[in-house]
C-alpha distance (Angstrom), angle and dihedral (degrees) to the residues before:
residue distance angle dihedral
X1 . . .
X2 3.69 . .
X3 3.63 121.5 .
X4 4.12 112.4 -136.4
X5 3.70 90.1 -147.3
X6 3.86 93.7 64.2
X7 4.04 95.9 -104.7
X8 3.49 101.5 111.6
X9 3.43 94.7 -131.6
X10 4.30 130.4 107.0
X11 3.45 106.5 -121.2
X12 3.63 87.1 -157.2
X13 3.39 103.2 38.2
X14 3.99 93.7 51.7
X15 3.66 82.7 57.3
X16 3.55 92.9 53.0
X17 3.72 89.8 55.3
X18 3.47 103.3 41.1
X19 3.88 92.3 49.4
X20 3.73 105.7 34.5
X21 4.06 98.1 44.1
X22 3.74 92.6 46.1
X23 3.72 82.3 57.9
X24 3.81 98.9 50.3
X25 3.65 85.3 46.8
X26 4.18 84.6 56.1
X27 3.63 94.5 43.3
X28 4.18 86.0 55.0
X29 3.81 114.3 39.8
X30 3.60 88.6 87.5
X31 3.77 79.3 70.8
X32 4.08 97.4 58.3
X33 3.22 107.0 94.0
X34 4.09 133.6 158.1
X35 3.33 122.0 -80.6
X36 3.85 95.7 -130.2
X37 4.41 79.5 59.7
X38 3.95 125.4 105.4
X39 3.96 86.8 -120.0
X40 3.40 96.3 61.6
X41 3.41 101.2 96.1
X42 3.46 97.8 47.9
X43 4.16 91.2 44.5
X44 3.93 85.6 82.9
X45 3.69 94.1 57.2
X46 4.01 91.4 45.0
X47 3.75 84.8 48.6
X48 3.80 101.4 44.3
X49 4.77 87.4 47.0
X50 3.61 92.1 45.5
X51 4.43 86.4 50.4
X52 4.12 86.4 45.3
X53 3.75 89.3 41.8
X54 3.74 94.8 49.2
X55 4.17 97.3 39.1
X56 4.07 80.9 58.8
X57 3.59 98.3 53.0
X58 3.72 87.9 49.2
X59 3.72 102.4 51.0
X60 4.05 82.5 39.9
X61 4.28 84.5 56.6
X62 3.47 93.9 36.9
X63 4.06 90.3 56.9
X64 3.78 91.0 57.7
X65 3.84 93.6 54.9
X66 3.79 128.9 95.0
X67 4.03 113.5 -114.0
X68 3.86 123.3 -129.3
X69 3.53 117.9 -137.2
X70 3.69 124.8 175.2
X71 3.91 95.5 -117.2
X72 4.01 108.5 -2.6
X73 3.77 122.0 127.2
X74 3.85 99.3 -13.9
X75 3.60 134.5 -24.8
X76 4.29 136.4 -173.5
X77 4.00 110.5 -96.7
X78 3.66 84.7 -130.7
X79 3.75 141.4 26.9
X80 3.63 111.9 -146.5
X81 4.18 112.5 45.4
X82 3.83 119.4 -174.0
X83 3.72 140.7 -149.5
X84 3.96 152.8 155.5
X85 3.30 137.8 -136.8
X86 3.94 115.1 -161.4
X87 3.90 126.3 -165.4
X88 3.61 93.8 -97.7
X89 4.12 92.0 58.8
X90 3.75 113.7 141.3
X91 3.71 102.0 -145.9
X92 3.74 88.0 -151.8
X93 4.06 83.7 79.3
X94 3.53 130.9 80.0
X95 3.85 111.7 -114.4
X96 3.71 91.5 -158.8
X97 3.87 145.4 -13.7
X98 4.25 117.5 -150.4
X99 3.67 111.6 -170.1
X100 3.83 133.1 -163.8
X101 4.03 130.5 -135.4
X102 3.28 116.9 -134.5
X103 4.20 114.1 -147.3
X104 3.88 89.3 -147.3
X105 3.85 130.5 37.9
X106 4.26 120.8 -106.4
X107 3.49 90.4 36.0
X108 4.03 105.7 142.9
X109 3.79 112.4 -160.7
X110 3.78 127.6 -174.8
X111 3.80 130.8 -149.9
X112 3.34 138.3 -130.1
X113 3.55 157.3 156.2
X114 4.20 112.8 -105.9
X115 4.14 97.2 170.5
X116 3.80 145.6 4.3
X117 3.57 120.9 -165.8
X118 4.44 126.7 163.1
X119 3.52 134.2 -172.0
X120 3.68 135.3 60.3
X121 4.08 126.5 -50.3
X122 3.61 115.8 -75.7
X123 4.08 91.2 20.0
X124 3.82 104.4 53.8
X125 3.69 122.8 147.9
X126 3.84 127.6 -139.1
X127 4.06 119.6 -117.8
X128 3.34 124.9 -152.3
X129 4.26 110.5 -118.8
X130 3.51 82.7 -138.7
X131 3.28 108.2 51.7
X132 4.18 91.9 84.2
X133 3.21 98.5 -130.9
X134 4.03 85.1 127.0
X135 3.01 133.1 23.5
X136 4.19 145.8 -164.2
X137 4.01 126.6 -166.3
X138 4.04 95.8 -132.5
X139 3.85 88.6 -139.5
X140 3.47 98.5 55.5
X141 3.39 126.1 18.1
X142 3.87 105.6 -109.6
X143 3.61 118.0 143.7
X144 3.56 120.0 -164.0
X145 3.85 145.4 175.1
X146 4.37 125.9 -120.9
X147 3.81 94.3 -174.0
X148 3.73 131.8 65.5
X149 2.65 113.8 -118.9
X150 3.87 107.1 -4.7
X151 3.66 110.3 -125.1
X152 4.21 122.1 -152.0
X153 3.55 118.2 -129.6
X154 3.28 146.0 -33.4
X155 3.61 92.4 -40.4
X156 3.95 91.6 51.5
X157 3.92 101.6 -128.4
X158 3.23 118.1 -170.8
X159 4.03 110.9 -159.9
X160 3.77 89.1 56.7
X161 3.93 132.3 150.6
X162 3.85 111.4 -123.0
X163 3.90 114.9 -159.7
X164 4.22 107.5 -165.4
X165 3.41 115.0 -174.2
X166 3.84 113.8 -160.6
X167 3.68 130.1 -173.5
X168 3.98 121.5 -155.1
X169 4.26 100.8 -154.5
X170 3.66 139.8 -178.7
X171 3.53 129.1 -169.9
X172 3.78 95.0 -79.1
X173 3.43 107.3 24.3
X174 4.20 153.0 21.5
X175 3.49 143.6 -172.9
X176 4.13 125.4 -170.4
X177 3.37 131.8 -130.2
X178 4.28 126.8 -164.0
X179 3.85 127.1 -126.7
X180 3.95 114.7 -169.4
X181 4.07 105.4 -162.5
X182 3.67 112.6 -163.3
X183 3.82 116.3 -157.9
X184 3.34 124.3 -152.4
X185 3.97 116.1 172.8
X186 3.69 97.5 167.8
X187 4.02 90.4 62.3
X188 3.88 132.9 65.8
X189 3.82 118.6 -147.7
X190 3.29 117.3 -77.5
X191 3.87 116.9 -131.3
X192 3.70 107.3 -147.4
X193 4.07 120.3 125.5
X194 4.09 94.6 -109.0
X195 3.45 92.2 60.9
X196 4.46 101.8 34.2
X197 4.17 84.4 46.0
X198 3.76 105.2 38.1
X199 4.03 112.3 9.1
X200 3.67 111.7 -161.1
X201 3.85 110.6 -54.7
X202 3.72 117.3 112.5
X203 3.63 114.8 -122.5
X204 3.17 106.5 -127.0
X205 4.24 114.2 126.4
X206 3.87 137.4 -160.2
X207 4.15 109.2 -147.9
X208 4.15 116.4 176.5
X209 3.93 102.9 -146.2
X210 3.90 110.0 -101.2
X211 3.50 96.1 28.4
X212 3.79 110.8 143.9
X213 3.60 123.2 -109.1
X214 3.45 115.2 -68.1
X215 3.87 149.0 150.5
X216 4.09 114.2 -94.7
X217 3.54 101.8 -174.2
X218 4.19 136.2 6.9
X219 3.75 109.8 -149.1
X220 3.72 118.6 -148.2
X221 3.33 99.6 -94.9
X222 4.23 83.9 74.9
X223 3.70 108.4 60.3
X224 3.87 104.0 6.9
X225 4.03 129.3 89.5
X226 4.18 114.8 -160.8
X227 3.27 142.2 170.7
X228 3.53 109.0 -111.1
X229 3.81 122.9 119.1
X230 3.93 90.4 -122.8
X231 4.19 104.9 114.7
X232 3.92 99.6 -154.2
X233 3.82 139.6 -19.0
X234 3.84 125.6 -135.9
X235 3.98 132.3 -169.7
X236 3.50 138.2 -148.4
X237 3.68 119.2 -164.7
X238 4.32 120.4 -146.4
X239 3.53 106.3 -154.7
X240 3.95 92.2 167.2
X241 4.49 108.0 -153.7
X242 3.91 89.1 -16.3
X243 4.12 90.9 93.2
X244 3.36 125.0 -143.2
X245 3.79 101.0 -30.4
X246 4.00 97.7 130.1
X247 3.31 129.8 42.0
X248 4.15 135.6 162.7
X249 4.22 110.6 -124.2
X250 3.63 97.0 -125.0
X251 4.00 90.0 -142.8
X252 3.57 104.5 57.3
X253 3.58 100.3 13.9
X254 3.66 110.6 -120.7
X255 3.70 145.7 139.3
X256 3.68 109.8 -104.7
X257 3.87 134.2 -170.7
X258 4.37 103.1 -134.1
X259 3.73 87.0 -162.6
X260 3.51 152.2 13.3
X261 3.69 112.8 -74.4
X262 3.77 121.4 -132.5
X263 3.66 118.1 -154.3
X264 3.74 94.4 -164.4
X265 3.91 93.7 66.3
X266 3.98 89.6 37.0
X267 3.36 146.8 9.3
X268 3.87 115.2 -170.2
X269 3.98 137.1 8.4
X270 3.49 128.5 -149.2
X271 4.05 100.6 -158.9
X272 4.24 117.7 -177.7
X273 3.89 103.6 -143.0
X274 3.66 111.5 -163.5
X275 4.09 115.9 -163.2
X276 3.89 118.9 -175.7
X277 3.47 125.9 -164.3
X278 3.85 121.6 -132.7
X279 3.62 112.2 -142.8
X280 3.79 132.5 176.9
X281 3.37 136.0 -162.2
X282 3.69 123.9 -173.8
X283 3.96 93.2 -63.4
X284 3.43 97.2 -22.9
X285 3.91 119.2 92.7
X286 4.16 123.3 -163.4
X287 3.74 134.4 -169.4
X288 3.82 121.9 -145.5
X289 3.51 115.0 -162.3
X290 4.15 133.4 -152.6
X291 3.14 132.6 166.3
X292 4.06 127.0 -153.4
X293 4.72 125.7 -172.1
X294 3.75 103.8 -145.0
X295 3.50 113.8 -164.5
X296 3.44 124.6 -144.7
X297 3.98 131.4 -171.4
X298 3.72 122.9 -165.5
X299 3.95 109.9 -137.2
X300 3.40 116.5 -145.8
X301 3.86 126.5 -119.5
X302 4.21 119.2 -168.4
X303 3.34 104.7 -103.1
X304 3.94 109.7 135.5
X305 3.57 136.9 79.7
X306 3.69 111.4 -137.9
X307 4.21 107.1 -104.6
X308 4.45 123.2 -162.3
X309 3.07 111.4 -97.8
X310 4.31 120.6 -120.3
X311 3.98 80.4 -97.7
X312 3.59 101.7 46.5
X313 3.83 114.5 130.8
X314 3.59 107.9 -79.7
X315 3.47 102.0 178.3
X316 3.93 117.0 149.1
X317 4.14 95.5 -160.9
X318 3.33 124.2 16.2
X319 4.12 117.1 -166.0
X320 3.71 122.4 -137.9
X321 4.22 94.2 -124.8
X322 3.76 89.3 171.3
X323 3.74 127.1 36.1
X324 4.06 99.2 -165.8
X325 4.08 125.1 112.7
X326 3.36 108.0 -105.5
X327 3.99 100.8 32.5
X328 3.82 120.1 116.9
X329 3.84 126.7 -114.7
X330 3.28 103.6 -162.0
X331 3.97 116.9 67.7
X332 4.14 89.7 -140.8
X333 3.73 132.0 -4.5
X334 3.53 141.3 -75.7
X335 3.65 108.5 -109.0
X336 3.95 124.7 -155.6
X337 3.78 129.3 175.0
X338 3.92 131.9 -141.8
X339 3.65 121.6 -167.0
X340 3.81 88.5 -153.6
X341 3.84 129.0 88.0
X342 3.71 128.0 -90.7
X343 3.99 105.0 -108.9
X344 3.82 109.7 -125.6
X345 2.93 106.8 -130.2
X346 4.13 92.8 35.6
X347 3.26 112.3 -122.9
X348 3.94 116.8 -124.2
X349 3.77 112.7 -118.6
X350 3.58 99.3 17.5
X351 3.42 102.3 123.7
X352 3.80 120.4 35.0
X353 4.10 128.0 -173.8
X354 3.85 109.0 -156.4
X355 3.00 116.3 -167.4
X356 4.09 138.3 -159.6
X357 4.06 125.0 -154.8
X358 3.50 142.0 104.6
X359 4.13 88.4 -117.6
X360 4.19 85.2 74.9
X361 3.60 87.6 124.9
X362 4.11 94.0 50.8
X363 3.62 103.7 29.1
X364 4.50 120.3 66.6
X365 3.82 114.8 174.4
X366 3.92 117.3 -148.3
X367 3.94 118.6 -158.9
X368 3.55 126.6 -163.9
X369 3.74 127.0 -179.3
X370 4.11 127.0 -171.4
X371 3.76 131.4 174.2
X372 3.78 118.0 -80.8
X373 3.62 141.6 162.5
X374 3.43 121.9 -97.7
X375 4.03 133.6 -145.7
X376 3.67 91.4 -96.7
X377 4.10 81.5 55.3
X378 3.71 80.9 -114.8
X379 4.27 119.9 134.3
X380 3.85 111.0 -104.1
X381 3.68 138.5 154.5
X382 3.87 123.9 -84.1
X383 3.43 111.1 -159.3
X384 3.94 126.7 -159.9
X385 3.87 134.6 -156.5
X386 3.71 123.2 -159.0
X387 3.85 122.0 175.0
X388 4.08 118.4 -149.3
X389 3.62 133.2 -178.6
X390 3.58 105.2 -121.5
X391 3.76 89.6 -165.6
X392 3.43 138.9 18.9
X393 4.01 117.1 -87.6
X394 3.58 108.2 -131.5
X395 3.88 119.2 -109.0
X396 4.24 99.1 -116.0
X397 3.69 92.3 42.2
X398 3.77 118.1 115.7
X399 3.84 142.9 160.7
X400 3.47 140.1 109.3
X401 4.22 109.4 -100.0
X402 3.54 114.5 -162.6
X403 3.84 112.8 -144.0
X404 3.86 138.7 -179.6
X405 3.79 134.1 -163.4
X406 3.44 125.6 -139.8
X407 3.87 123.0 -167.5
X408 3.86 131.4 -167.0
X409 3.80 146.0 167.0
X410 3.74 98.0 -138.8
X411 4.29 91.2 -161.9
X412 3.65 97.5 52.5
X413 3.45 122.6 112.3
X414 3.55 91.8 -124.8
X415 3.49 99.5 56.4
X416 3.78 92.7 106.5
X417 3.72 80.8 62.3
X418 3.42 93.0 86.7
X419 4.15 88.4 -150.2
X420 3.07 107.0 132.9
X421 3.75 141.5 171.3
X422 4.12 108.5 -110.8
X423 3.84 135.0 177.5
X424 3.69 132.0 -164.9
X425 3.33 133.0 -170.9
X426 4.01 140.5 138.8
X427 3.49 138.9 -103.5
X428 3.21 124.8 -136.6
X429 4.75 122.2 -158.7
X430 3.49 114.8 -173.6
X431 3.67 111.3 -169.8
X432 3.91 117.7 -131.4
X433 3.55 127.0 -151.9
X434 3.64 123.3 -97.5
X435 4.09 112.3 -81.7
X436 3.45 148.4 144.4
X437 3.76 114.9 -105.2
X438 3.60 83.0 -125.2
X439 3.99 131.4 37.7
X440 3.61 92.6 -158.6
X441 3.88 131.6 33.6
X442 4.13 126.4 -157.6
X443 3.57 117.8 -164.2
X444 4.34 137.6 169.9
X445 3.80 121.5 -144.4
X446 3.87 119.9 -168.6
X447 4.02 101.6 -133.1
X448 3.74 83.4 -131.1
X449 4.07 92.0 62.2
X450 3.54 108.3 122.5
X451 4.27 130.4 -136.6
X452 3.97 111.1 -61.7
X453 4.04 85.9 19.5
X454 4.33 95.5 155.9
X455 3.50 104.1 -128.4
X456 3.99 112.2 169.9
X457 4.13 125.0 -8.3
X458 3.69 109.9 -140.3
X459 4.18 123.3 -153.9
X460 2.96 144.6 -173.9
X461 4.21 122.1 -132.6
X462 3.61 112.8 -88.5
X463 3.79 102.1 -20.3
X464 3.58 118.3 -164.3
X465 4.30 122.2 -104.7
X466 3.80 101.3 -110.6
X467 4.17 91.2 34.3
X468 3.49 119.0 -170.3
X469 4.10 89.1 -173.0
X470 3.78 114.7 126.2
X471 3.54 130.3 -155.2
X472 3.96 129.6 -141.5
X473 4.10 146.7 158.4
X474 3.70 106.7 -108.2
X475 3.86 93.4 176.8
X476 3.94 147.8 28.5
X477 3.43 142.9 166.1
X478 4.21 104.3 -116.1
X479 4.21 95.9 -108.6
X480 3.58 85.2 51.1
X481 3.66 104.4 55.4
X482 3.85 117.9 108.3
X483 3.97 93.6 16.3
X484 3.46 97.9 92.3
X485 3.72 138.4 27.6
X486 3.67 150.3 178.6
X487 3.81 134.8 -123.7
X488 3.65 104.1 -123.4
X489 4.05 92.7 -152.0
X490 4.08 100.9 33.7
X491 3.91 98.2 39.3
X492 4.31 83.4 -125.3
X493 3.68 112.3 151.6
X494 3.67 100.6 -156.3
X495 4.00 138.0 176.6
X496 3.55 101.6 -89.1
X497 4.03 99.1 -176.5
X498 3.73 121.8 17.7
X499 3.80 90.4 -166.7
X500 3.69 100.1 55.5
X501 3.75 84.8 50.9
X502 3.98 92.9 51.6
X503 3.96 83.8 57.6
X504 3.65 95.8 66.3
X505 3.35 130.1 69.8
X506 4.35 114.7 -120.6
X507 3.46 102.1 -66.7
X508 3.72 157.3 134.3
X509 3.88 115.4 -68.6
X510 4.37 105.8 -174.0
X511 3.56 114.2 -166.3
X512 3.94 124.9 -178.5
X513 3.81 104.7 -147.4
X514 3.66 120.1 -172.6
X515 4.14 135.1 -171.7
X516 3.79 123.9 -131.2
X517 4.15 111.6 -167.1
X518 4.24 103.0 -174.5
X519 3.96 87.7 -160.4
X520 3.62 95.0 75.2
X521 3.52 101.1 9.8
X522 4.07 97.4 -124.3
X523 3.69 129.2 135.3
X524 4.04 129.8 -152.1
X525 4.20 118.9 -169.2
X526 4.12 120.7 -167.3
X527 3.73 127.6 178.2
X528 3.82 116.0 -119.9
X529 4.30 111.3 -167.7
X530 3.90 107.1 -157.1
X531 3.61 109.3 -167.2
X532 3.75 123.3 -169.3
X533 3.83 132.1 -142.9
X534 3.53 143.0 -178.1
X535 3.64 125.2 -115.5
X536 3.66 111.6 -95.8
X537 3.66 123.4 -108.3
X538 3.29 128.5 -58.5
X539 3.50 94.1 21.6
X540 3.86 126.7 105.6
X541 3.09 138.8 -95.3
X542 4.19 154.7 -133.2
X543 3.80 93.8 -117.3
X544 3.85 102.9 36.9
X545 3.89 105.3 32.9
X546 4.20 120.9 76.3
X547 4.12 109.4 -140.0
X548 3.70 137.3 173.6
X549 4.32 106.4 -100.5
X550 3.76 89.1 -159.7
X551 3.80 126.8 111.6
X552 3.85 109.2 -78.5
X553 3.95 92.1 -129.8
X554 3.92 85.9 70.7
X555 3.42 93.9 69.8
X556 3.98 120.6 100.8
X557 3.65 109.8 -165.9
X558 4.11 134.9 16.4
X559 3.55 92.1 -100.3
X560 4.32 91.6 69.0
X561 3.02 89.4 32.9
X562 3.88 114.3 70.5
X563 3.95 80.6 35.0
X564 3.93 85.8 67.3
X565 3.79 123.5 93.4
X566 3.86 93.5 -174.7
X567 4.23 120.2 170.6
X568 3.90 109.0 -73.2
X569 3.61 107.6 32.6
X570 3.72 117.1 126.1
X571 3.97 101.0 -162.2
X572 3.56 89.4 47.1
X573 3.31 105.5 -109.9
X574 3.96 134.3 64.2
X575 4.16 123.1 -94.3
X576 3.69 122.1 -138.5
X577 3.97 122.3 -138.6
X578 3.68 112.6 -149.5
X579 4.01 116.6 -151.8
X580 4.02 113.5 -111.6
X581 3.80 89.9 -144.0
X582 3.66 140.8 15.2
X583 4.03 90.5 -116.0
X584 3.59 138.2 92.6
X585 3.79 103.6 -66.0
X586 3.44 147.4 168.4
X587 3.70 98.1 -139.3
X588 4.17 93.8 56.2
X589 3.52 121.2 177.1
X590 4.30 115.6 -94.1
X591 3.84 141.3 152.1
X592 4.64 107.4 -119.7
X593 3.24 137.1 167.7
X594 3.58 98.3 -119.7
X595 4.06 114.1 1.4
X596 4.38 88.4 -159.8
X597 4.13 84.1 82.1
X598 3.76 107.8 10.2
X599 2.96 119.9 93.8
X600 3.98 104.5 13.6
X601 3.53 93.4 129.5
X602 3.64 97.9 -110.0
X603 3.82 125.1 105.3
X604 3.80 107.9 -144.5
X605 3.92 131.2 -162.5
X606 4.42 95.4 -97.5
X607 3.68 86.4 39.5
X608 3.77 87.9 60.0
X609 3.49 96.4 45.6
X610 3.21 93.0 46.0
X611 4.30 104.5 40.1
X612 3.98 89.3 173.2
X613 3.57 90.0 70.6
X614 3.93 96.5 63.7
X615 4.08 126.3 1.0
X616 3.80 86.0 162.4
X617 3.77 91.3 65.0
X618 3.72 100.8 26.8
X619 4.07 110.4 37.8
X620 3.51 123.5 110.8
X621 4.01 95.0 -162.1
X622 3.56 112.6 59.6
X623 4.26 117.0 169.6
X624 3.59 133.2 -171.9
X625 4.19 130.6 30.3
X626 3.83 93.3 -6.8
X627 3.92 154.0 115.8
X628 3.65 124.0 -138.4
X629 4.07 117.7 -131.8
X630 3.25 109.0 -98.9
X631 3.45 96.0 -179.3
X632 3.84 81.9 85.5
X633 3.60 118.0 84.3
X634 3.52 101.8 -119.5
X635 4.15 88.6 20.6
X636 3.64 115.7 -99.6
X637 3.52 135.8 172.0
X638 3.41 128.1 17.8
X639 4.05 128.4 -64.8
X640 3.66 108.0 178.6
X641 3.85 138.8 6.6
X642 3.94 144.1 -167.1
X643 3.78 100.6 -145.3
X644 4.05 129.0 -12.3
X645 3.36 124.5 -33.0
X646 4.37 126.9 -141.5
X647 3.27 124.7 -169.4
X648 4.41 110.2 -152.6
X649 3.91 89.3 -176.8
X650 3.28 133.6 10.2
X651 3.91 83.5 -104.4
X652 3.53 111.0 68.1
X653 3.92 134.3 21.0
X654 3.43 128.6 -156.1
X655 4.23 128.5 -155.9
X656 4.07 145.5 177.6
C-alpha cells in the first residue's frame, strides 16, 4: 500500500505487521524445541498449521479491506494540501476542505482521517486519530481543529508542523491525500487578498480524462470564517480559446470542471483566476484585486485502440525478393497511431500483432512503439510493424499466401470493443531454379593441411530444412583427381589425401562440382579453384619438422598441442583454445584442428563420418566438470566446462 506522505510505506499496515507477527511468534515459541527433543518431529507439522492457519486469516483480512488503485472510483486532484493555523484561529472554522473526483457519477465517498503526525522531519511524533485534536466531516471534506492552539507532543510546542493524511473511500476502493498544517501562535492572520482568496495551497491539479464534473479545489472563501472587514469574495476564471472548461461555483466557492476532459484533444490548461475582494467602509466601498495561474494536467486513461495511419503500408501483394531468415518483406513499416501515452516503464504485453496466414511458420512480425507527438500536438504512441523471415523459404516453393494483421492494445478500455485496426495483403513466392549461390568458388590450402582439412563449404540458394540435395565432383583435371573431395551431405570440399597433395608442386587444383536435389529432379554445377601454397619462410615444414599424427582433442595442455598435426587441420598443425576464466564456461579451454568449426556445438554430417575430426562436438560420453549438449536430440557433445577438456578417443571426453 501506498504511503500519502511519499514513503512508500503503509503506516497502518507496517503496524499490522510489526504487532501482529511478533505475536504469532509469542503464541509459538513454546513450540521450538531442540532437535535432539521428542517433539521435534512433530515441531514441523505445528510450524507448517500455524503458517496455513495464519496465510488464511490474512487473505480473510485482506478481503475486507478497500483496494488502492491509481485512478479507480475517485481520487484527490492533488496529493499534498496545505494550511495554517494562526493564534487568532476560531476553531469553530474549517481550516481546510480536500475533495475527491469521482470518474463515474453516484459514486458516494466518505472521509476520514488515516494518520497524524507533528514535529519536524526526521523527529516527528505520532497522534492518536482519536484524540480530536483534528477533525474531518466524512461527507464533505472539512477538516478542522478543537484546540487552540494545537500543541505537538509531549512537550506541547506550539509552532509545530502537522502532517494529516486523509483518505476519501468507497466500498471498494481509496486513495489518500496529505494536508501539512503550519502553526503559528505568535502571529494573527493576516488580511491581505492572497491569503483570504487562495490560502496557501499551490494550484497545481491532477484531472484523469473522462472524469465527471467535479470541484478541484475550494478556496477559503468556502469553508473558512475570518476576521477581516472584507464582506464576500468572487472569482472569475480566464481560460483564453479553451471555452468554458473551468469555472468557480459561486456558492461554495470552488474550482469546478463543466465537462468531461479529454486528454486526446488536450493535455494541460493554464487558467488565470482573478478573485476581488469587496470591502466597505462606512459608505465607501473598495475592490482589492489578485490574481492566481492554476495549472492543470490532464492524466491519461487507456482508452484507444491503435488506428493506421494515412501512410500505413497499403500494399496489395508483396513479393518475396529474398528468401533468407532474417530478411524483411515489407519495403517500410506498418505504421499505427495511439492517442494515448507511452507507459514509462513499457508495459510487457501491451500491444500485440496477430497475425493470420498459412506462412506462420516463415513469417514473425516485430512491433515497436516510442513516444511521439500527435496532430493535436498532444504525446501519443507510434507504433511500428516490421515483417522478418524467421527461416529461410525454400528455393522451389511457390504460391500466393494471403495474410492479415491484426493489432490491439490489450489494457485499453476498449478492448472489449473488438475494433480493431487490421491489414491485409498477399504474398507472393516465386520459386527459383536450383543454383549455387556462387558460379565460381576460390579457395587457399596450406601444403601442410592434413586429410579431412575443410577447405571451402559449397551451397546451394535457399535449400530446403530436411534437404534431400546431394553434392558431387563432376570434373578434374587428371593430377588433381583424388586430392580433394566433397561431402556429399554438407557441401564441404575437403583434403581428401595429404600425400597426393605433397606430390605436386603448389598449384592450381579446378574442380567442377555439381548438386543433384531428387525432389524436383534439377541439377546446379559451380567451379571451385583450390590453389595451394607453401608456408612462408621461416616457418616449418612437412618434411623437416617431427609432430604428433594423433587427433588434436587428445591433447591436454598447449604445449602438445600445437606439436600435434591431428586429421582436419588446415595449417598443419593443431590450435589450442585457452579458457577466459576459471569458471564454468562455454568457451572451455581444448587443443582442434581448426577452432573456425570445432567446437561450435553442433555435430554435422562429415563430422560424423568422420568422429576424429571433433569428439568435443560429437561424443556421447563426456566425464569430469562438464554439461552435455542438449541441443542434440539424444544430447551429444559437450556444452559447457569447468577447466579443459581432452578427448582420448573419439568416444569419450573428459573435463575440470
Amino acid at each position: 500500500l501506498e504511503a500519502a506522505d511519499g514513503t512508500g510505506v503503509d503506516h497502518d499496515a507496517t503496524y499490522f505487521s510489526k504487532h501482529h507477527i511478533s505475536g504469532w511468534r509469542h503464541d509459538v515459541a513454546w513450540m521450538t524445541t531442540p532437535a535432539s527433543s521428542p517433539m521435534a518431529a512433530v515441531r514441523v507439522t505445528w510450524w507448517l498449521l500455524v503458517t496455513v492457519m495464519a496465510f488464511w486469516w490474512c487473505r480473510q483480512a485482506a478481503a475486507d479491506i478497500p483496494r488502492h488503485r491509481q485512478y479507480s472510483d475517485f481520487y484527490f486532484p492533488r496529493f499534498v494540501y496545505g494550511a495554517t493555523v494562526y493564534g487568532d484561529h476560531d476553531v469553530s472554522s474549517p481550516i481546510a476542505q480536500v475533495v475527491a473526483v469521482s470518474m463515474a457519477t453516484n459514486v458516494t465517498v466518505t472521509y476520514g482521517i488515516r494518520q497524524i503526525t507533528c514535529g519536524e522531519k526526521g523527529d516527528e511524533e505520532n497522534v492518536d486519530n482519536a484524540s480530536g485534536i483534528f477533525r474531518i466531516i466524512p461527507q464533505d471534506g472539512r477538516i478542522s481543529t478543537s484546540v487552540k492552539p494545537p500543541l505537538c507532543g509531549k512537550d506541547g510546542l506550539p509552532n509545530a508542523t502537522w502532517k494529516i493524511t486523509i483518505e476519501a473511500s468507497s466500498d471498494y476502493s481509496y486513495d489518500t491525500a496529505l494536508l501539512r498544517v503550519e502553526t503559528k501562535t505568535d502571529q494573527t492572520f493576516p488580511c491581505d487578498v492572497q491569503e483570504i482568496c487562495f490560502g496557501h495551497t499551490d494550484l497545481r491539479f491532477r484531472i484523469v480524462e473522462e472524469s465527471s464534473p467535479a470541484a478541484l479545489f475550494v478556496f477559503p472563501p468556502g469553508y473558512a470564517v475570518n476576521s477581516c472587514s472584507h464582506a464576500r469574495a468572487t472569482y472569475r476564471v480566464n481560460q483564453g480559446d479553451d471555452g468554458d472548461v473551468f469555472a468557480v461555483d459561486k456558492r461554495s466557492s470552488s474550482l469546478v470542471t463543466t465537462q468531461r476532459l479529454d486528454r486526446d484533444t488536450k493535455d494541460h490548461y493554464n487558467i488565470t483566476i482573478t478573485c476581488r475582494l469587496h470591502q466597505r467602509r462606512g459608505t465607501r466601498r473598495t475592490k482589492v484585486i489578485s490574481n492566481v495561474t492554476a495549472h492543470v494536467h490532464v492524466m491519461d486513461v487507456d482508452d484507444n485502440q491503435p488506428g493506421l495511419r494515412p501512410t500505413a503500408n497499403q500494399q496489395n501483394v508483396v513479393n518475396i525478393e529474398n528468401r533468407y531468415k532474417g530478411s524483411k518483406i515489407l519495403s517500410r513499416p506498418v505504421e499505427l497511431w495511439d492517442p494515448d501515452e507511452v507507459p514509462n516503464p513499457p508495459e510487457i504485453g501491451r500491444y500485440h500483432v496477430a497475425m493470420e496466414t498459412n506462412l506462420h511458420n516463415f513469417i514473425s512480425a516485430k512491433l515497436d512503439s516510442k513516444e511521439q507527438e500527435g496532430p493535436t500536438g498532444v504525446p501519443g504512441t507510434l507504433l511500428s510493424t516490421n515483417l522478418f523471415l524467421k527461416k529461410t523459404i525454400p528455393y522451389a516453393m511457390e504460391g500466393e499466401y494471403p495474410l492479415r494483421l491484426t493489432w490491439q492494445d490489450a489494457t485499453a478500455d476498449s478492448s472489449q470493443d473488438g475494433n480493431f485496426a487490421s491489414l491485409n495483403f498477399t504474398i507472393v513466392v516465386t520459386p527459383i531454379r536450383l543454383q549455387f549461390e556462387n558460379l565460381t568458388y576460390k579457395a587457399h590450402v596450406d601444403t601442410r593441411a592434413t586429410s579431412l582439412a575443410k577447405v571451402q563449404q559449397l551451397s546451394v540458394v535457399a535449400p530446403p530444412e530436411d534437404s534431400s540435395i546431394t553434392y558431387s565432383i563432376v570434373s578434374s583435371p587428371q593430377h588433381a583427381q583424388g586430392v580433394f573431395q566433397i561431402h556429399p551431405i554438407t557441401g564441404n570440399i575437403y583434403l581428401q589425401n595429404e600425400t597426393l597433395l605433397s606430390l605436386h608442386a603448389p598449384g592450381l587444383f579446378q574442380y567442377i562440382v555439381q548438386a543433384h536435389d531428387p525432389a524436383t529432379n534439377q541439377t546446379a554445377s559451380a567451379t571451385i579453384d583450390i590453389r595451394t601454397s607453401n608456408p612462408a619462410p621461416g616457418g616449418y615444414n612437412n618434411d623437416s619438422s617431427i609432430c604428433d599424427p594423433s587427433l588434436c582433442a587428445s591433447h591436454m595442455n598447449a604445449e602438445a598441442c600445437v606439436s600435434g598435426c591431428g586429421p582436419g587441420a588446415p595449417s598443419g598443425r593443431c590450435q589450442w583454445r585457452s579458457q577466459l576464466r576459471k569458471r564454468w564456461s562455454r568457451r572451455f579451454a581444448t587443443c582442434s584442428p581448426d577452432l573456425q568449426t570445432c567446437p561450435d556445438f553442433v555435430c554435422d554430417e562429415m563430422e560424423q563420418d568422420h568422429p576424429e575430426l571433433c569428439p568435443q562436438d560429437c561424443t556421447y560420453n563426456v566425464i569430469g566438470l562438464a554439461r552435455m549438449n542438449v541441443e542434440h536430440t539424444p544430447a551429444r557433445g559437450v556444452s559447457s566446462a569447468a577447466g579443459p577438456c581432452h578427448c582420448g578417443t573419439p568416444r569419450t571426453c573428459t573435463c575440470g
